[in-house]
C-alpha positions, 0 to 999 in steps of 0.5 A: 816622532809621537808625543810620547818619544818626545818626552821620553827624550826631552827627559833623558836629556842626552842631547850633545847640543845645549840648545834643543828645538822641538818642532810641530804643528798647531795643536801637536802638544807643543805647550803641554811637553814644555810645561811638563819639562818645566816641572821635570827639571824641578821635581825630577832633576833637582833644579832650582826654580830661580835657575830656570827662565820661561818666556811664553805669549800672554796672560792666556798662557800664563794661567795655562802655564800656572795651572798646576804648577804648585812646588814643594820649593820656596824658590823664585818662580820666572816664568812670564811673557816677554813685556812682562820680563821687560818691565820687571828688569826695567824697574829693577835695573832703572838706574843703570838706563837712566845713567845710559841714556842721556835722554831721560832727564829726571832721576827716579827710582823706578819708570812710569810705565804708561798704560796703552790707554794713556798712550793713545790718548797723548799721542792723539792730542799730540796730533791734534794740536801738530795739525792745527798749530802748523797744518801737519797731515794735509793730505792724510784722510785718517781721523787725528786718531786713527793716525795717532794709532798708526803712529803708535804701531809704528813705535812698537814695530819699531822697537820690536824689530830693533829699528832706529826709530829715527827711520821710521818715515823713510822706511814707509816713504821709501816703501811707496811704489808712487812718491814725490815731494809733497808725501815725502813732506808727510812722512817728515811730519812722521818722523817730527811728531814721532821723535817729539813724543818719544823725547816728551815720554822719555825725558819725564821718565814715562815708559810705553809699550814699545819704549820698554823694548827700546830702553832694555835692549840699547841701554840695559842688555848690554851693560856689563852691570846687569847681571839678572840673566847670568844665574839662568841655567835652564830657559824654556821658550814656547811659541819662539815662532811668535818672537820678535827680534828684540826677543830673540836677541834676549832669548840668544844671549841667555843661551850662550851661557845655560846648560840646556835651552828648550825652544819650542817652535811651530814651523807653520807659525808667525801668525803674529807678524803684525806684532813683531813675529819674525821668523825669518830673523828666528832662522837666521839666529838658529844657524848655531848648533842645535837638536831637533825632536819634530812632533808628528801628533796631532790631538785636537781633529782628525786627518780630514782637517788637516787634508782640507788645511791642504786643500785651501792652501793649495787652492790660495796658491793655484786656483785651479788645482783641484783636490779632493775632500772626504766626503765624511769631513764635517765642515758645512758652509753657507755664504747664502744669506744677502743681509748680515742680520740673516747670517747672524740669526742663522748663526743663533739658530745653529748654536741652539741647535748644538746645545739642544743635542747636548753639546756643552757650551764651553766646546762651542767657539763663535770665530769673528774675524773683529769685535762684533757688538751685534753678534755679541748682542745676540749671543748673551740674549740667546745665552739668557734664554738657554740660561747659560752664559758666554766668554768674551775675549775681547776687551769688556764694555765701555767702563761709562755703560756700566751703571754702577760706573757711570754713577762714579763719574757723575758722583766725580763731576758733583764733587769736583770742580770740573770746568770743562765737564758737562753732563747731559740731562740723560746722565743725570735722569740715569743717575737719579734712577739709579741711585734712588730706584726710580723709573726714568720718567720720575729719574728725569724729574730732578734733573732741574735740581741740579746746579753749578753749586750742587744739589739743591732742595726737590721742590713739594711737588717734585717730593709727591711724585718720586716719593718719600723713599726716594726723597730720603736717599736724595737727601742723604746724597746731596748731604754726603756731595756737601760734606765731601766738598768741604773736606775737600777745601782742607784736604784735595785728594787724588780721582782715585781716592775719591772713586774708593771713598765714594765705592765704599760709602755710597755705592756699597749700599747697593744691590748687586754691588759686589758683582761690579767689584772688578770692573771698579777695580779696573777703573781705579788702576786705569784711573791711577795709571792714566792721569800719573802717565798725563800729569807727567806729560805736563799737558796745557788747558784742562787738568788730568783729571778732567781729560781722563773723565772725558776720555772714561765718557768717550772710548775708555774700556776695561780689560779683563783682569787675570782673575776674570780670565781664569775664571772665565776659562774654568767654567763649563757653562760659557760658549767662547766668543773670540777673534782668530789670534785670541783663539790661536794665541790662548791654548783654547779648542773646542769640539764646533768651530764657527766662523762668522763674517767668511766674505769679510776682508777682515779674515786678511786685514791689509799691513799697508796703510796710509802711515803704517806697514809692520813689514817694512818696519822690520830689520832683516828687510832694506830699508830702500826697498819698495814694497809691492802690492804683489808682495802685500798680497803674499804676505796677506795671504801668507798669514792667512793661510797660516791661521786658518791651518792652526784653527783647522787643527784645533777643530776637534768635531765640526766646522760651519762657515758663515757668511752674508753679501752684505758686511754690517756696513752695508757694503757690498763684499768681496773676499779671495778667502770666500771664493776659495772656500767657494770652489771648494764647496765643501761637497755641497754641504750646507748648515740648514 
């Protein structure tokens, strides 16, 4: 039925089941039909806000579901992602998983949830020290942190799929078309490491990401005293494609006692398997009584997309089938360029175009397949000569890249005593420029003042060339270092206070700072967040501090906070720079699609790799089962195909393709994807 039957329906409510699933494709107006129901219920139906439960992906759609959303009702609002559902029952209920589980040994009032930063960092030192105290992970040519990584997934996966995490190791061995004696010894250093984390974690009441999962679902859910989900009469799911089946054990439960559930459901969805979609269990779960309403519609392209979203995945299937493609469909494709700075180049060069035409920046979205610095680059520098700007999805810059940051660090390692900190003299000639508005050839002038105990005196020399301005601010700096240290003898604050007191004393006084507000808030909450989770974790040698200052000066990046993001979501002004899944997964659509990187495996990552498979970590698969090279195929391309369909239908105008010989690397590619797209040729049409 169309988009307007379906709300007529919806609305009407004369359903005999409680439970309705409404079904449609990527882009058939899925999300729109359950925020609008969302709002019937309130304003039409009279139904209390406080009674009603919407579940939804991430903080992209919570701004889309926030959007408009304003009530005449003092009532409770209950609408998050599921992680953020977790986390607030967790810190309400804790008491209740602390007296279930016998494994957390301090009795706090609420848990410290560890930050994916934080995590990382632990599980990777944890690595370190297993491979050089006791020889662990011989024969694994992964880095200690790219094992700490898989190691994590295999956590999260875990506790997402419902699997004892004392399985993990035998799961993945088992899983081997090859094993003997010595792998299967890896996969036991696995399972040590694994269990040693999670004990570590939970006995100082320090909560990750999959560990939320663990604890609500074994040690919250099912206790006859939580009865946060009882007064729940209306529950509203989109995306339940996506649903792990911690979710969906959630998700079922709430049904068995509401008037009505609203499921929404796309049947060409679980794009998100490696984050624990599962359709498959969703299926089995949806063997009780329900409706249907299956939506026809499709707003955001026109039939020639999805004719072509057919024709690949015909061709994935059967390499010889061949289909034929409307001439008129506007999808041109070039795989000509040898070197990937010419596809880059030829991608700056399109957009330019567009713009010139009149198309505005915001319904242009570059697709890359990974976070690419390079056409990053080149689209700001591009967008600064077209004066406009660009809306990055991914994770920001490194928090150390920012001057206004940097100087916080520097100013932190002046202050403290850090003995395992040391700065190079390219810190301190950036420093120095920065905070005294030098050059860096006169920035580099002062950096032998620099001392164990401080800042000293600049020399009458080193005063004529930097000048009496510049003096006068080293001056006053050097006496603010000095009047901190010795307030510090009285008082030892936290790194977070110190980054507050130095951002409102001494970096507030420079230009532009009030641009940097955010990204400073960034880096006090993963400050705070971090060395909390670390001190907690009782870590040897070096204090928390210092760790994370060596983290911060390392990998440390920021994400971006809900503010940004709805800002950046509002202007018109910004060409969309995103990855496939952020595309998909944010309710964004743009009129020109550009797919970069189109010989790039990257379009189908692997799930196998050397200590981690997501699909072997599921629930509904037995655990003895191998797992083939066949059936990684299947699953590969399965995703694949399944993505590939959601962003041909939410291509309102035009698709170009891009893709070069060479990857960034400068290794030779191969993709099944590119030959596919290839054969098709797309009638020979080319993006020149």
């Amino acid at each position: 039925m169309n988009y307007t039957q379906a709300q007529d329906k919806l609305n009407e409510d004369k359903f005999s089941h409680k439970c309705i699933l409404v079904k449609g494709n990527s882009a058939s107006g899925k999300t729109t039909l359950a925020t609008n129901k969302y709002k019937h219920l309130i304003e039409n139906e009279n139904i209390k806000s406080s009674n009603i439960l919407c579940l939804f992906m991430n903080k992209y759609q919570n701004i889309t579901w926030t959007k408009e959303m304003v009530f005449n009702t003092a009532g409770e609002i209950r609408k998050s992602s599921y992680y953020g559902f977790i986390r607030r029952e967790l810190s309400l209920y804790w008491p209740y998983v602390v007296e279930n589980c016998t494994k957390i040994k301090i009795n706090i009032l609420k848990p410290e949830f560890a930050s994916f930063d934080a995590t990382n960092y632990a599980m990777k030192a944890l690595v370190e020290h297993f491979r050089k105290a006791k020889g662990y992970f011989q024969d694994i040519t992964s880095t200690s942190s790219k094992i700490a990584s898989d190691l994590i997934s295999n956590i999260n996966n875990a506790a997402l799929s419902l699997v004892p995490f004392d399985e993990i190791g035998t799961r993945l061995y088992n899983s081997l078309e090859v094993n003997d004696f010595l792998i299967k010894e890896t996969y036991n250093q696995l399972d040590e490491v694994t269990m040693y984390y999670i004990s570590k974690l939970l006995r100082n009441g320090v909560v990750d990401y999959g560990l939320s999962f663990y604890l609500y679902n074994n040690y919250l859910l099912h206790d006859p005293r939580y009865n946060s989900i009882n007064n729940i009469k209306y529950l509203i799911v989109d995306d339940i494609d996506e649903s792990s089946p911690a979710e969906q054990e959630l998700i079922f439960k709430i049904i068995n006692n509401v008037d009505r559930a609203y499921l929404f459901y796309n049947p060409k969805g679980g794009l998100c398997s490696y984050y624990g979609a599962n359709t498959d269990y969703l299926k089995s779960k949806l063997t009780i009584g329900h409706h249907e309403i299956i939506l026809d519609d499709h707003f955001c392209c026109d039939d020639d997309f999805i004719n072509l979203s057919r024709i690949i995945d015909n061709r994935a299937h059967n390499l010889f089938m061949e289909d034929k493609i409307n001439e008129d469909v506007p999808a041109f494709i070039d795989m000509t360029s040898e070197l990937r700075s010419e596809m880059v180049q030829k991608i700056m060069l399109k957009v330019e175009e567009l713009l010139n035409k009149g198309l505005k920046p915001r319904d242009i979205a570059i697709i890359c397949p990974f976070n690419d610095f390079i056409i990053s680059y080149e689209l700001l520098k591009k967008a600064k000569e077209l004066n406009i700007s660009v809306m990055e999805t991914s994770k920001k810059d490194r928090f150390i890249d920012n001057e206004y940051l940097h100087t916080l660090i520097v100013l932190a390692v002046l202050c403290n005593d850090y003995k395992s900190i040391f700065l190079t003299k390219e810190d301190y000639k950036n420093f120095f420029s920065f905070m005294l508005r030098l050059d860096v050839i006169r920035g580099s002038l002062l950096y032998p003042f620099v001392t164990e105990s401080g800042l000293q005196d600049i020399s009458l020399d080193i005063e004529e060339r930097v000048g009496s301005e510049a003096v006068g601010k080293y001056n006053e700096l050097k006496e603010w270092i000095e009047n901190y240290k010795i307030n510090l003898i009285d008082h030892k604050g936290s790194l977070g206070e110190f980054f507050r007191k130095a951002f409102s004393e001494v970096l507030v006084r420079l230009p532009k700072v009030k641009e940097h507000i955010e990204d400073y808030i960034s880096l006090y909450e993963s400050c705070e967040g971090f060395i909390n989770t670390l001190d907690k974790l009782e870590f040897k040698g070096k204090s928390s501090e210092e760790r994370f200052i060596e983290f911060i000066r390392g990998q440390g990046s920021g994400f971006y906070s809900m503010n940004e993001i709805q800002e950046m979501l509002l202007q018109d002004n910004s060409i969309v720079l995103t990855s496939p899944y952020t595309y998909l997964t944010s309710n964004l659509s743009s009129k020109v699609q550009i797919w970069t990187d189109i010989n790039s495996n990257m379009w189908s990552p692997r799930n196998a790799h050397e200590l981690s498979n997501s699909y072997v970590l599921k629930s509904n698969r037995n655990s003895d089962d191998m797992y083939t090279e066949r059936e990684e195929n299947n699953n590969v391309y399965g995703i694949l195909m399944s993505v590939v369909n959601c962003l041909l239908r939410k291509c309102r105008g035009e698709l170009y393709i891009y893709g070069s010989e060479y990857s960034l690397s400068g290794f030779q590619q191969e993709s099944k994807f590119a030959d596919i797209l290839s054969d098709i040729q797309l009638n020979n049409k080319s993006v020149y």
